[in-house]
C-alpha positions as CSV (number, residue, x, y, z in Angstrom):
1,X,-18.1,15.9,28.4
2,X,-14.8,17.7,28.2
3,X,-14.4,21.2,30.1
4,X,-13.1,22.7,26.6
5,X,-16.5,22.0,25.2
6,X,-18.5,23.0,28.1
7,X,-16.7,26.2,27.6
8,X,-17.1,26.5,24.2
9,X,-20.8,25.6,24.5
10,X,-20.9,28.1,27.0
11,X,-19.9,30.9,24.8
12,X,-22.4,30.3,22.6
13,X,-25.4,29.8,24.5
14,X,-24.3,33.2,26.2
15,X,-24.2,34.8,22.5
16,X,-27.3,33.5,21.4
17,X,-28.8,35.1,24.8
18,X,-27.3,38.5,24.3
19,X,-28.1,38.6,20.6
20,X,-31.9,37.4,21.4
21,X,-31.7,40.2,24.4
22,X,-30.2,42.8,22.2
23,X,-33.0,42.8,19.5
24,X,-36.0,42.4,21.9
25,X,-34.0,45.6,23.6
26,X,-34.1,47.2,20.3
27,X,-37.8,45.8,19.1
28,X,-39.1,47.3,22.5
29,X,-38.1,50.4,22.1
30,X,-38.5,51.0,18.9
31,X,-42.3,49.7,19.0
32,X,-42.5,51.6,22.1
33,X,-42.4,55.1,20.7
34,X,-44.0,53.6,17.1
35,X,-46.8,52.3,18.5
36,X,-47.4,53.1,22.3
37,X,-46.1,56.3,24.8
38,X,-49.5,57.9,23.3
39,X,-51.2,58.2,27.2
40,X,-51.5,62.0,28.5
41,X,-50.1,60.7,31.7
42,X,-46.2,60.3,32.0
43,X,-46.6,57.3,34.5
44,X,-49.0,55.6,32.0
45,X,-46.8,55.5,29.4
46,X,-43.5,54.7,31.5
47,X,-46.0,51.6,32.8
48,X,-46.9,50.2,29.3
49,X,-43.4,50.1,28.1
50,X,-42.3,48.1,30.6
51,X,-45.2,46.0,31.1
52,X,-45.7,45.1,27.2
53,X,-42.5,46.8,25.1
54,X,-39.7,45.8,27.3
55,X,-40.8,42.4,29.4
56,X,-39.6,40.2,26.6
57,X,-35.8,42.0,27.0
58,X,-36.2,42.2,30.8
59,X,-37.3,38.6,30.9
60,X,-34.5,37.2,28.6
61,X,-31.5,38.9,30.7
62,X,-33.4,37.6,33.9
63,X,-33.2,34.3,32.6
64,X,-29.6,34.7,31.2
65,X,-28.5,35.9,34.4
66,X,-29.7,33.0,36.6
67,X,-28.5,30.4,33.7
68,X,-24.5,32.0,34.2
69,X,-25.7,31.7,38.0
70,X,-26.9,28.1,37.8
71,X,-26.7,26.5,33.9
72,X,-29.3,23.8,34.5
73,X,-31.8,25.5,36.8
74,X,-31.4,28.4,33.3
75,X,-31.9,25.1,31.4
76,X,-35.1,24.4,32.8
77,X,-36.5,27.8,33.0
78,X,-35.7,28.3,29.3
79,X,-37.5,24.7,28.6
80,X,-40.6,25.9,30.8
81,X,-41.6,29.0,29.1
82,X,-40.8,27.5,25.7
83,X,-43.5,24.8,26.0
84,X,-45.3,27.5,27.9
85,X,-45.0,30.0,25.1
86,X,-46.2,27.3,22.2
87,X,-49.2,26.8,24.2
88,X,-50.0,30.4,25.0
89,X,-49.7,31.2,21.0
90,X,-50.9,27.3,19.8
91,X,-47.8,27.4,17.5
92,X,-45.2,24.7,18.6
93,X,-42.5,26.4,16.5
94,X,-42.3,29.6,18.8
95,X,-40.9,27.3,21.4
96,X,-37.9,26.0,19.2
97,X,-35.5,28.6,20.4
98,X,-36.3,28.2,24.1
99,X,-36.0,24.2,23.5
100,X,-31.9,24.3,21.6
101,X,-31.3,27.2,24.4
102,X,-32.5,25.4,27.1
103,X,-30.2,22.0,26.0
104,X,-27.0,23.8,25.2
105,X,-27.2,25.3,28.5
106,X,-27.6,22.4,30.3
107,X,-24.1,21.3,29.3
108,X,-22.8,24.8,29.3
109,X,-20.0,26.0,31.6
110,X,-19.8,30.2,31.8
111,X,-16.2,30.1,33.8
112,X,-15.2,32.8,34.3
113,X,-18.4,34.3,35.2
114,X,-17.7,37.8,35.7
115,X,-17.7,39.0,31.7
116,X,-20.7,37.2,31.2
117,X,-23.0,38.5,33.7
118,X,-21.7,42.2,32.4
119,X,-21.9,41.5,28.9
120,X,-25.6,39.8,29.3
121,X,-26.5,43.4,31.2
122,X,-24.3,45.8,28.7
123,X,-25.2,44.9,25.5
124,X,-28.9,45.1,25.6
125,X,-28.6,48.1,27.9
126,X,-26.3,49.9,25.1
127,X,-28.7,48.7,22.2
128,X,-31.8,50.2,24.4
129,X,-30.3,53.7,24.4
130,X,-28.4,53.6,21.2
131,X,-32.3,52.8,19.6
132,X,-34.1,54.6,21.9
133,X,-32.4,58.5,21.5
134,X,-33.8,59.5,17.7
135,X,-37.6,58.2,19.0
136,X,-37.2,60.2,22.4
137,X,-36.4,63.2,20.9
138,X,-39.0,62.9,17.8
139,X,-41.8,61.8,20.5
140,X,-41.0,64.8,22.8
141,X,-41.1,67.3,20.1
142,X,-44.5,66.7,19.1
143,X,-47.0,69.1,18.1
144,X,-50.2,68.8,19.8
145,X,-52.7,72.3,19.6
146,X,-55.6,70.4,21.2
147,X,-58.0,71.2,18.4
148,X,-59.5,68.1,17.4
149,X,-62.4,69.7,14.9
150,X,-62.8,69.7,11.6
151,X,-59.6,71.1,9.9
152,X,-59.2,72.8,6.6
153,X,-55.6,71.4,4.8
154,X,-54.8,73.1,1.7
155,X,-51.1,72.6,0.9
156,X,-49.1,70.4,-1.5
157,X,-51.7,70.7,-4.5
158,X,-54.9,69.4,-1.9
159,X,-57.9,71.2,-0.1
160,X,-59.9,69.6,1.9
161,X,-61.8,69.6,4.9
162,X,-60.8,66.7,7.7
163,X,-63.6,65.6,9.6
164,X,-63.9,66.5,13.9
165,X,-63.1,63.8,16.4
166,X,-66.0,61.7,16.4
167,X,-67.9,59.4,14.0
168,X,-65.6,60.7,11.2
169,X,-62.4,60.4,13.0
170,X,-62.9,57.9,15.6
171,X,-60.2,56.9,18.5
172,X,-61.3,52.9,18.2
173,X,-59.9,50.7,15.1
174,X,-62.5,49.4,12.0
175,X,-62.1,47.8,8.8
176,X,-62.0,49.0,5.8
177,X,-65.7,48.2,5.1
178,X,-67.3,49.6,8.5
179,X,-65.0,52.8,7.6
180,X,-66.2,53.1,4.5
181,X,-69.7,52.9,5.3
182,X,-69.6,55.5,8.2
183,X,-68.5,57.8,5.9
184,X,-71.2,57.4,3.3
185,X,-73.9,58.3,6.0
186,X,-71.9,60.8,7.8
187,X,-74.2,63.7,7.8
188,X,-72.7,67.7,7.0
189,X,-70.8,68.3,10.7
190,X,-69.6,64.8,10.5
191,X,-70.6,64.4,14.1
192,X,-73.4,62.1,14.0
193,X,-74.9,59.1,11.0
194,X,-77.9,60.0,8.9
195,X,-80.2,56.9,7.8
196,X,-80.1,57.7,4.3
197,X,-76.4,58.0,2.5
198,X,-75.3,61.4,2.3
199,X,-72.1,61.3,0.6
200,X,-70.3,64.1,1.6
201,X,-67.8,62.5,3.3
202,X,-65.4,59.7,2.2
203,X,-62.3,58.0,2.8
204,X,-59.1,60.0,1.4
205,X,-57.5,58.2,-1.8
206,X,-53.6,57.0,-0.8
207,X,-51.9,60.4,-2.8
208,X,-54.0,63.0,-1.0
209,X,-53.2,61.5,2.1
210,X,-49.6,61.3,1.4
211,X,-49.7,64.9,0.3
212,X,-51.1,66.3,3.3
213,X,-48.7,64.7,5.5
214,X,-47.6,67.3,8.5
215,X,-44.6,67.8,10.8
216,X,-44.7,70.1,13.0
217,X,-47.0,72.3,11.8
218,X,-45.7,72.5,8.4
219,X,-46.5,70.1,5.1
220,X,-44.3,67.1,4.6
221,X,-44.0,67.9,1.0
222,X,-44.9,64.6,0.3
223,X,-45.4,62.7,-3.2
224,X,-45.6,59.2,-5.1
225,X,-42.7,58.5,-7.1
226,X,-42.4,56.9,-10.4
227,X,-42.6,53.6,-7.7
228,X,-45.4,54.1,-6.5
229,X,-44.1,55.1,-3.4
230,X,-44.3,57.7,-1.0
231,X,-41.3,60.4,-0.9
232,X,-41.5,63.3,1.5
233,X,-38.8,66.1,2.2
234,X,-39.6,66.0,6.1
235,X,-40.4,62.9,7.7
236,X,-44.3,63.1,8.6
237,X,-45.3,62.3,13.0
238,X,-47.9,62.1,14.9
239,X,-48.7,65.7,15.3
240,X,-51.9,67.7,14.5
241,X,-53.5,69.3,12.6
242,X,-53.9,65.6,11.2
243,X,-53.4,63.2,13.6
244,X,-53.7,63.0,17.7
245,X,-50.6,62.2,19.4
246,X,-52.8,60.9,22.6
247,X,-54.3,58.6,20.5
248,X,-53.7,54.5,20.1
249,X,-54.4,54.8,16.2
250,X,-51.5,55.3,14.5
251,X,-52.8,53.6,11.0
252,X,-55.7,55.3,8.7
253,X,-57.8,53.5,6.0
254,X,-57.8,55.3,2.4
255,X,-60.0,55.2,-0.2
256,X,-57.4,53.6,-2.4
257,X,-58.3,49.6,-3.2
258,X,-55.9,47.5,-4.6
259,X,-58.3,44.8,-5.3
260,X,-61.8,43.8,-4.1
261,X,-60.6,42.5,-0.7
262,X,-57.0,44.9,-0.1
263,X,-56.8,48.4,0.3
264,X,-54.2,50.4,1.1
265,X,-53.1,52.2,4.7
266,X,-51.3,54.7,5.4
267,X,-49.6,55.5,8.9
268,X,-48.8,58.7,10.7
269,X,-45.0,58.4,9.3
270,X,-46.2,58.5,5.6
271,X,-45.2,55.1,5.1
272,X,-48.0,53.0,3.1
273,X,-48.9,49.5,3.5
274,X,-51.6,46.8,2.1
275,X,-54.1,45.5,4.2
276,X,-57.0,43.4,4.0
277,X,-60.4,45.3,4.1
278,X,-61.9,43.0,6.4
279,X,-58.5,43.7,9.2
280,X,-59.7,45.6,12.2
281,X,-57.1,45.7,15.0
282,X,-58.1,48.9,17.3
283,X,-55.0,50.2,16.3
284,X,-56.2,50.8,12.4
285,X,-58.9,53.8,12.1
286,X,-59.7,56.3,9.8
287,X,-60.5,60.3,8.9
288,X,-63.4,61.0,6.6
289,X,-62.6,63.6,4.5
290,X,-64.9,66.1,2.0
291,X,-64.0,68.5,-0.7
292,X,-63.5,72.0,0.2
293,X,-66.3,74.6,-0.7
């Protein structure tokens, strides 16, 4: 094969790289501050977004890096964890990109290798702190007043009364069904489950919890439009009095059904979202409310 191609080739196996490194860069760190840096210890949270938000980045500019070093020895690692990858997931297709990567770059040619190895290092590195500055600064500001009872909200047109940490407001995920049927038999403190249904508690319907959405300390002013979407004239977070910033649940259940098997979610943002009732990732929980006396 002519050098010109090699060349050619070379360029753009090295902009598929970057491109591929550049939006796990900005995937990680976005997720990152979505989803994790909810531990109460700094060190905790530095170790989970390296170890689950940022590997797939680190480990695509790792391979980059040795494939500009060596083409084919890149080649073979890209080949490798492709076919490991479909395995690992049993879906063949997630290894297609590792595969075409893996053959252009065994008849790639990165002269002059100086650029590349900057640009493969730069450009993620750039889209890491160019994503990463709004969530650092949102995250950091949080509110957290450490009370985790039961919390009287009467703002925006609602008043009600959120149930304590608990039963009623657990810190592990559920489906919509299990949710549900906690709150049925939740007894009066909403600390413990009665035998026989009390129904004092319940699951809050999609528009009450859109209207008592809270940042920092204040209501989101939040609302559906003529959409049915939710509209808010501050951007709701993970801040009490509704929601604890230290925990992994960043999704809550409502009351709201779409059909017999879909209900909707809502998460900590105020975005809403349709999910299957019988979904229970441990990320997905719930606060029982009750009507105010």
């Amino acid at each position: 094969m002519k050098m010109k191609t090699k060349l050619i080739i070379g360029w753009i196996t090295i902009s598929i790289s970057i491109l591929t490194a550049c939006f796990w860069a900005y995937w990680g760190i976005i997720e990152n501050f979505h989803e994790g840096w909810y531990h109460t210890s700094f060190k905790q949270n530095i170790k989970l977004m390296f170890l689950q938000y940022l590997a797939p980045v680190i480990i695509t500019i790792a391979l980059s890096l040795v494939a500009i070093f060596k083409n084919r020895i890149g080649a073979i690692l890209f080949l490798a964890i492709g076919i490991a990858l479909s395995s690992f997931v049993n879906n063949p297709v997630a290894s297609v990109p590792f595969i075409i990567l893996g053959a252009l770059l065994w008849f790639s040619d990165f002269s002059p290798k100086k650029w590349k190895y900057r640009l493969v290092l730069i450009l993620p590195l750039l889209t890491l702190i160019a994503c990463g500055i709004e969530p650092v600064i949102r995250v950091s500001g949080r509110i957290n007043d450490g009370d985790f009872g039961s919390r009287k909200i009467e703002q925006n047109g609602i008043s009600l009364i959120w149930a304590p940490k608990g039963l009623g407001w657990p810190d592990d995920g559920t489906n919509w069904y299990e949710a549900d049927s906690i709150c049925t038999y939740l007894t009066e403190d909403g600390l413990s489950i009665a035998t026989e249904p009390q129904n004092i508690w319940r699951l809050p319907t999609i528009e009450e919890a859109i209207k008592s959405m809270q940042r920092h300390g204040a209501n989101a002013h939040g609302k559906l439009n003529s959409e049915g979407r939710p509209e808010y004239e501050i951007r709701p977070d993970k801040e009490t009095p509704l929601w604890n910033p230290n925990s992994k649940v960043i999704y809550w259940w409502t009351k709201t059904e779409i059909d017999k098997n879909n209900a909707y979610m809502i998460v900590y943002d105020g975005k809403i979202w349709e999910r299957r009732k019988n979904y229970g990732a441990n990320y997905l929980g719930f606060r029982a409310v009750k009507e105010t006396e």
